[in-house]
C-alpha positions in Angstrom: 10.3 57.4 -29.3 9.2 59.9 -31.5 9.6 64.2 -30.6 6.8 66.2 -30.9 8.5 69.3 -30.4 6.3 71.7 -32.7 3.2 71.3 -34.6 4.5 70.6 -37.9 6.4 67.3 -36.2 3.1 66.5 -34.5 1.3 66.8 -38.0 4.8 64.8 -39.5 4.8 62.2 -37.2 1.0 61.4 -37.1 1.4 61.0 -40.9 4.2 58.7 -40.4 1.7 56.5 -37.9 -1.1 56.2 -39.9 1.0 55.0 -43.2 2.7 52.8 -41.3 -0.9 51.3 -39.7 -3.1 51.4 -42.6 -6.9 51.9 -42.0 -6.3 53.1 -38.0 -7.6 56.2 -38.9 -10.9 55.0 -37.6 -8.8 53.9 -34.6 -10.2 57.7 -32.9 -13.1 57.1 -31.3 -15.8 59.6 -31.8 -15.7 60.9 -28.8 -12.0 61.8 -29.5 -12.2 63.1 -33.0 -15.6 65.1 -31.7 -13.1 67.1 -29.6 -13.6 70.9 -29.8 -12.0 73.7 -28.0 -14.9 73.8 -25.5 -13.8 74.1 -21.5 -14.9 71.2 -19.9 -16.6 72.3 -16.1 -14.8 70.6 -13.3 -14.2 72.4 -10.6 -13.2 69.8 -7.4 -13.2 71.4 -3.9 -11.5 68.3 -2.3 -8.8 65.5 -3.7 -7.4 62.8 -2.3 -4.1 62.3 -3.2 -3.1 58.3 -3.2 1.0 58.2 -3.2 3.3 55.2 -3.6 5.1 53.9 -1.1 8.9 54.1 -2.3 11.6 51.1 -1.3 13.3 54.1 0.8 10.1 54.4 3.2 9.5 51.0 3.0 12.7 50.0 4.4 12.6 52.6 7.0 9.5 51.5 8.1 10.8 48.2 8.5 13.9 48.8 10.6 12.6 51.7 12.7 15.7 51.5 15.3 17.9 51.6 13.2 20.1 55.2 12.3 20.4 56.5 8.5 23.9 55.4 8.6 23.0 52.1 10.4 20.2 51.4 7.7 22.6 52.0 4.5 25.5 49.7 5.7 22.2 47.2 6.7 21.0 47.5 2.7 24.7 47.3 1.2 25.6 44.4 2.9 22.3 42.5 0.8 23.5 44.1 -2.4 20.8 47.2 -2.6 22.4 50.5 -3.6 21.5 52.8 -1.1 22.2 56.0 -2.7 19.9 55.3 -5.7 16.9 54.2 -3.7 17.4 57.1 -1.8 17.5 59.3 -5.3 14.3 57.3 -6.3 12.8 58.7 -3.2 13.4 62.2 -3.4 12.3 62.2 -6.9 9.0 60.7 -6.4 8.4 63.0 -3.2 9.6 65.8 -5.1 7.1 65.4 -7.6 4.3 65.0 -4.6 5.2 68.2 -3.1 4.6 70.1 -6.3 1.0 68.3 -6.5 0.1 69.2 -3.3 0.9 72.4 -4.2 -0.7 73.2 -7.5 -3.7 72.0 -5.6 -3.5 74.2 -2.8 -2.9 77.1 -5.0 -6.3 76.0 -6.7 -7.8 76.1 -3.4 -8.5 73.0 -3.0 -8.5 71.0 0.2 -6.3 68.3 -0.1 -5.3 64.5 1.8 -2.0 62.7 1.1 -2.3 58.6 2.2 -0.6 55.6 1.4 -2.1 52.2 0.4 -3.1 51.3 3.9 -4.5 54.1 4.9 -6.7 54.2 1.4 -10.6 53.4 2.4 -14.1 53.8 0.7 -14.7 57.1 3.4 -11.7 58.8 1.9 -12.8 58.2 -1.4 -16.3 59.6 -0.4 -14.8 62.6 0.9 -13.1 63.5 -2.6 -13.9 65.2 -5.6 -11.3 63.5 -7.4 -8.9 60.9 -7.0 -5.2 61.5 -8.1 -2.6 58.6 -8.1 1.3 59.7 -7.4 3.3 56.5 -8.6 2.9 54.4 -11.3 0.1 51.9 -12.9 0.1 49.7 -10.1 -1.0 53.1 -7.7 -3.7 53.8 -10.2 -5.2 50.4 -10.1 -5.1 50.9 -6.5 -6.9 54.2 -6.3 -9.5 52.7 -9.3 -10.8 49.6 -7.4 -12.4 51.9 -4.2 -14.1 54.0 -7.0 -17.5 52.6 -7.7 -19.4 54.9 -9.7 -18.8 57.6 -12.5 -19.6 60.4 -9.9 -15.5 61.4 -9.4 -12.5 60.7 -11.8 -9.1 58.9 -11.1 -6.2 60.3 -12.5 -2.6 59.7 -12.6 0.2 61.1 -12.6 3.9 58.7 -13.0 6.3 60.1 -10.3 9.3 58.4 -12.1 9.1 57.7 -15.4 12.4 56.4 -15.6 11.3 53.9 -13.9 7.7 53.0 -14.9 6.0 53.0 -18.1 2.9 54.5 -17.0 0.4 53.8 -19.0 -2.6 54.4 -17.0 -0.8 57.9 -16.1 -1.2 61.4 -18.1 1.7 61.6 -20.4 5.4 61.4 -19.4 5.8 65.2 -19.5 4.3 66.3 -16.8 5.9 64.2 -14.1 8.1 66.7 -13.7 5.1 69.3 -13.8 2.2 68.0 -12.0 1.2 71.6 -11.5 0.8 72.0 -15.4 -1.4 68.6 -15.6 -3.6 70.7 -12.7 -3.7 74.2 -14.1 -5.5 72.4 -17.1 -7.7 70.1 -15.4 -8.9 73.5 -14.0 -9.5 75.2 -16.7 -11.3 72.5 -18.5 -8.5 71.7 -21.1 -9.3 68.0 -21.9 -11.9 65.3 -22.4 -13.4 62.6 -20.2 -12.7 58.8 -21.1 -15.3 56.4 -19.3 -12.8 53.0 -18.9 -15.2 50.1 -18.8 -14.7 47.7 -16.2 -15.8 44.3 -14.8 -17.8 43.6 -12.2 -17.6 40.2 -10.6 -19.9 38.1 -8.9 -19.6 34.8 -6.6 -21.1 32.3 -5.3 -20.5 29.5 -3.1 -19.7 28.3 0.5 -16.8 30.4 1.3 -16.9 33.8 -0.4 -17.1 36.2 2.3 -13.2 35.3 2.9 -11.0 37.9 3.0 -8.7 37.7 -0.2 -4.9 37.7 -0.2 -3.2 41.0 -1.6 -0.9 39.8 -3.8 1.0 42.8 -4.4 2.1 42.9 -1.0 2.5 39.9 -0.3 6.2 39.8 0.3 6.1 42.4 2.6 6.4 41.9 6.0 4.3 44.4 8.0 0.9 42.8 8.1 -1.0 45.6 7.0 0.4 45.1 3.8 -0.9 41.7 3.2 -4.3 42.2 3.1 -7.1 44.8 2.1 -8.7 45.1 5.9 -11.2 47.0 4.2 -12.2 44.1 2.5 -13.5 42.3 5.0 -17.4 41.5 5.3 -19.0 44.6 6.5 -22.6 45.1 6.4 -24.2 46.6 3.6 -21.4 46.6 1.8 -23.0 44.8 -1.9 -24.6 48.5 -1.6 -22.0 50.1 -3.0 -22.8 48.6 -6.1 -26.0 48.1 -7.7 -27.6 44.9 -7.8 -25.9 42.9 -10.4 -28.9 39.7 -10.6 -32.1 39.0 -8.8 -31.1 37.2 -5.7 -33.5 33.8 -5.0 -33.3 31.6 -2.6 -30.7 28.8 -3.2 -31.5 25.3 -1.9 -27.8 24.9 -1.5 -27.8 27.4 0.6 -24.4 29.0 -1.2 -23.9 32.9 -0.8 -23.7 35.4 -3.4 -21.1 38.4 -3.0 -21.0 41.1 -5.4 -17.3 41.7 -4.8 -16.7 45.7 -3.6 -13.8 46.1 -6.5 -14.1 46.4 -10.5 -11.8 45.1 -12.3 -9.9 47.3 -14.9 -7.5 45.5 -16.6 -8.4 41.9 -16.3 -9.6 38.9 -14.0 -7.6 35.8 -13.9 -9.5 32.4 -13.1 -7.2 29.1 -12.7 -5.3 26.8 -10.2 -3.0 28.8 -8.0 0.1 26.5 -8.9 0.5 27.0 -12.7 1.7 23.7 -13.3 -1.8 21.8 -12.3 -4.6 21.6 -15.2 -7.6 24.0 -14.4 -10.6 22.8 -14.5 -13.5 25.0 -16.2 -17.4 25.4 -16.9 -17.9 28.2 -18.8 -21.2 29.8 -20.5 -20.6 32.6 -22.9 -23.6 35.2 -23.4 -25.9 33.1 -21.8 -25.5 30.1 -24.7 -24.4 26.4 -23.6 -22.4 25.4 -21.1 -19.4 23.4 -22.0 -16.3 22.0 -20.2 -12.6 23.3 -20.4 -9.2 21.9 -19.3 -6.7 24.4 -19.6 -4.1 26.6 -18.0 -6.8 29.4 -16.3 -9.0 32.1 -17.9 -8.4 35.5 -18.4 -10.8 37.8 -18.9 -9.3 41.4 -20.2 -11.4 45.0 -20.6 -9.9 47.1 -23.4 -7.6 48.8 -21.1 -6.4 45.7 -20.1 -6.1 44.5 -23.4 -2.6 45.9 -23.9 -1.6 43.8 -20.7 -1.3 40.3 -20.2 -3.9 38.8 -22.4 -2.5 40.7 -25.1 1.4 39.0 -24.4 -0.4 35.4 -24.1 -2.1 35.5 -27.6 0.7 37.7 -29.8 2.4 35.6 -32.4 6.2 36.0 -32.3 8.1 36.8 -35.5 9.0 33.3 -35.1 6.0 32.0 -35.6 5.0 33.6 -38.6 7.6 32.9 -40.4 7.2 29.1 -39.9 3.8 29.3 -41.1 4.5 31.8 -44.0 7.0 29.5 -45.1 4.9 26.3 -44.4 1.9 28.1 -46.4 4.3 28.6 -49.4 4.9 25.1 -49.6 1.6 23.7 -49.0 0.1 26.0 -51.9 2.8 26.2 -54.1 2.6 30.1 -54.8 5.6 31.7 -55.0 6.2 33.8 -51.6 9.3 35.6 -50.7 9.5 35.5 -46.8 11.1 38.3 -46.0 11.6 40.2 -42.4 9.5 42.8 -44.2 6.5 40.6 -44.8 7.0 38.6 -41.2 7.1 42.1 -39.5 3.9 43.2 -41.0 1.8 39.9 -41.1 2.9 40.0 -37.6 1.9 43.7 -36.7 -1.3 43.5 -38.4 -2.8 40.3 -36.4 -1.2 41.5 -32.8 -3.0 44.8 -33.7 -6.3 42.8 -34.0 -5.8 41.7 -30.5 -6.6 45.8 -29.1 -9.6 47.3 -28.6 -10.2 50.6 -27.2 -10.7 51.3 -23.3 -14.3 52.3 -24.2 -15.0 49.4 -25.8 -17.9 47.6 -24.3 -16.9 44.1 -24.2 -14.4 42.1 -22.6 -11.8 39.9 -24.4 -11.6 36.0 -22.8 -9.0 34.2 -23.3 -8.4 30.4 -22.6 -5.1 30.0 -22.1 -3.7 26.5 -23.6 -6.6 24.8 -24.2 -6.6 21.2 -23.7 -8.0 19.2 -26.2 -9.0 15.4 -26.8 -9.6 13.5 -29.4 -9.3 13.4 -33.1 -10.9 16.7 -34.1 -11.6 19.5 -31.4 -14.8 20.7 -30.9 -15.7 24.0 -32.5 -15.4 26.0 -29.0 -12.0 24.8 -29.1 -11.8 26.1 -32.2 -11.9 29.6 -30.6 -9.3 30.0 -27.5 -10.3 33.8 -27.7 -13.2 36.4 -27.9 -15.9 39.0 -26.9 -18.8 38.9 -24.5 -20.2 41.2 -22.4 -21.4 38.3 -19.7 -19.5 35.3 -18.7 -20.6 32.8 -16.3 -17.3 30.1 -14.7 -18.3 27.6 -12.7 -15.0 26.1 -10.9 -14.2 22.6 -11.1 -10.7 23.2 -9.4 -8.3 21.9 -6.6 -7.3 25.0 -5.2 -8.0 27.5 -7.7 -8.5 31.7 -7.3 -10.1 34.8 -8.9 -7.7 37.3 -9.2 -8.5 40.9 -9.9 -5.9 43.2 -11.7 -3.4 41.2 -10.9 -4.1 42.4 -7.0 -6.4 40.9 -5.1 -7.1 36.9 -5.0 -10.6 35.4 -3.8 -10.6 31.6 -3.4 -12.0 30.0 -6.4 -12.7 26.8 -5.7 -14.8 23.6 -6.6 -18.6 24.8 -6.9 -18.1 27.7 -7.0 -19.9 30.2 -9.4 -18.3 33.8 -10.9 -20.4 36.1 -13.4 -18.4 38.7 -15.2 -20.2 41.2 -16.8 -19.4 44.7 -18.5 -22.0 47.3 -17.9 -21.8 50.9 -18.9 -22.6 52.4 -15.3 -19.4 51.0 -14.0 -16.9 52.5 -16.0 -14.3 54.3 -14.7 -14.2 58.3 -15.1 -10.7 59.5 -16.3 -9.2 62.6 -18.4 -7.5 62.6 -21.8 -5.6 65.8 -22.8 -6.4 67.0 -25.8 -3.1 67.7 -27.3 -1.2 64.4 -26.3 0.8 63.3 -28.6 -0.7 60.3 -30.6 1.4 57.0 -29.4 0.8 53.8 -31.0 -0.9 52.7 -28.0 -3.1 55.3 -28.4 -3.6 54.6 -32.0 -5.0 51.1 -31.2 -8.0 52.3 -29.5 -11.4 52.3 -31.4 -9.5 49.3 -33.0 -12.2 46.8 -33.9 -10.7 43.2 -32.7 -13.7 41.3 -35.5 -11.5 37.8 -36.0 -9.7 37.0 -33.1 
């Protein structure tokens, strides 16, 4: 990790970046390099605060009878230490506190909930929405937001023990109040995240989809989105994605209430059965694919799991550095130092800025027959704004940020589709330090 203690080690270590990734200067979008001093208007009146529940509350909740000294002899006799979940705690509700009260000191009217108390009215009633917790609370507080009228930001409650990569930068966890003070003064920049919206059709998509986060838990509000069951009008909170016509089938169409903004998975439930594809890219030909599931990544989502499914491995490169040499008979010296930048430069082709309006598809182990595969299966990866799947699975699912799961099954249709209006509204500070995952945005991913 690299200090950026004073200006001259920002300027230092920015020059130390870009040598070592040559030609990511143009990584910056526009919009970032365009940044001026100018004070950005935002004043919010009302913020909703979404808050992670911690392991401490959690188990609480779950043995309400019993005492605090009842509860830790209960959790050290399965092996959990009790005193550092109870550390954990404090640290991430320490860090609440102070949010709720830079806010108040603002002036600003403010609501603390947890995940199950999270719901489109709240999100109505808020200027903005802030996320205290990690990247899986900001994906939370993301999928109720359906329009660029109100950002989502985050702030990491414990950096010690999540990355936070959806979250403003590590420094202010300890000093949300700081992260507010210039929000209010107008001290950054917006970022639009693009996101995917999902459509469905078939017999049974009005089901209400498992939460797979919470799965495990064992108080039923936690296993599933309640809010997420059919309610009327609810394709009205986002616009029309296609002309509706009359199906003969007589199939439904749901424009499903959530965005995704990292990716959408489409494949079997159990990983070890084949899954079964029809797929039309940008509106070309349909063709067939067996394979181990879809993903389909935005550019935030690109540094995720589609990203750790198409990365060479040093490994890898060296076999086919050293294969290469003999094959052409050039002299090569395969040295770490080539592996690690042959390596570097193609897993940097495989980023593309949040902005970035395209997704990234990616068939994962594509099965293919025959002497000589066919030219789509040629291409395991790339862009397109639209995506049609039709499902030719057993018991297959559509999974949204890793979340939420809608059945997926034989018949039935998905569109996938980037569109500008849906992106999600979110602040950049000006003055973060540049980290290399910064430094792949405005990457342009042209041979994937």
């Amino acid at each position: 990790m690299l200090s950026f203690g004073s200006v001259v080690s920002v300027s230092r270590a920015f020059s130390v970046l870009l040598a070592s990734y040559p030609g990511v200067f143009s990584v910056f979008s526009n919009r970032t390099m365009a940044s001026t001093a100018t004070s950005v208007s935002f004043p919010p009146k009302t913020a909703l605060i979404l808050t992670k529940l911690t392991r401490y509350e959690f188990e609480k909740r779950r043995h309400p009878d019993l005492s605090e000294t009842e509860l830790r002899q209960r959790l050290t006799e399965r092996g959990s230490d009790f005193d550092m979940m109870l550390q954990r705690h404090l640290i991430h509700k320490n860090c609440e506190k102070m949010l709720q009260d830079a806010l108040q000191r603002h002036g600003v009217e403010t609501r603390l909930v947890y995940r199950f108390e999270y719901n489109i009215e709240l999100v109505r009633w808020a200027d903005m929405i802030i996320s205290n917790g990690g990247d899986g609370t900001f994906l939370l507080a993301a999928s109720k937001v359906t329009n660029q009228t109100k950002p989502v930001i985050g702030i990491n409650s414990d950096p010690s023990r999540s990355e936070g990569h959806l979250c403003l930068p590590k420094m202010y966890s300890g000093r949300p109040g700081d992260a507010i003070d210039r929000i209010f003064q107008g001290d950054f920049d917006w970022m639009y995240r693009k996101r995917i919206r999902i459509a469905i059709k078939g017999e049974d998509v009005f089901d209400t989809p498992v939460e797979l986060h919470d799965q495990q838990l064992l108080h039923p509000e936690y296993r599933f989105l309640d809010e997420h069951h059919p309610v009327e009008g609810e394709n009205k909170e986002v616009p029309t994605l296609m002309e509706h016509k009359p199906e003969k089938d007589n199939r439904k169409l749901r424009i499903l209430p959530v965005f995704a903004l990292n990716d959408v998975f489409i494949g079997e439930t159990l990983s070890a059965r084949v899954s079964y594809l029809e797929m039309t890219i940008e509106g070309g030909d349909r063709f067939k694919q067996k394979c181990s599931g879809l993903i389909c990544s935005t550019g935030t989502g690109s540094t995720s799991w589609t990203f750790n499914v198409s990365k060479v491995t040093h490994q890898c490169v060296e076999s086919i550095l050293a294969i290469t040499r003999e094959e052409t008979d050039k002299a090569m010296d395969v040295t770490n130092d080539l592996v690690e930048r042959v390596s570097h430069r193609f897993n940097n082709q495989l980023l593309i800025s949040p902005e970035e309006p395209r997704m990234i598809y990616t068939i994962r182990d594509p099965i293919t027959f025959g002497v000589m595969p066919s030219p789509m299966e040629r291409m395991p990866r790339g862009f397109a704004r639209k995506l049609q799947v039709r499902s030719r699975c057993f018991d297959a699912c559509l999974v949204v940020d890793g979340g939420l799961s809608y059945a997926f099954n034989d018949g039935t249709e998905a569109t996938l589709e980037i569109l500008d209006e849906d992106a999600l509204r979110t602040i950049v500070f000006r003055d973060a330090p540049p980290s290399v995952a910064s430094l792949h945005h405005g990457i342009q991913l042209n041979h994937i």
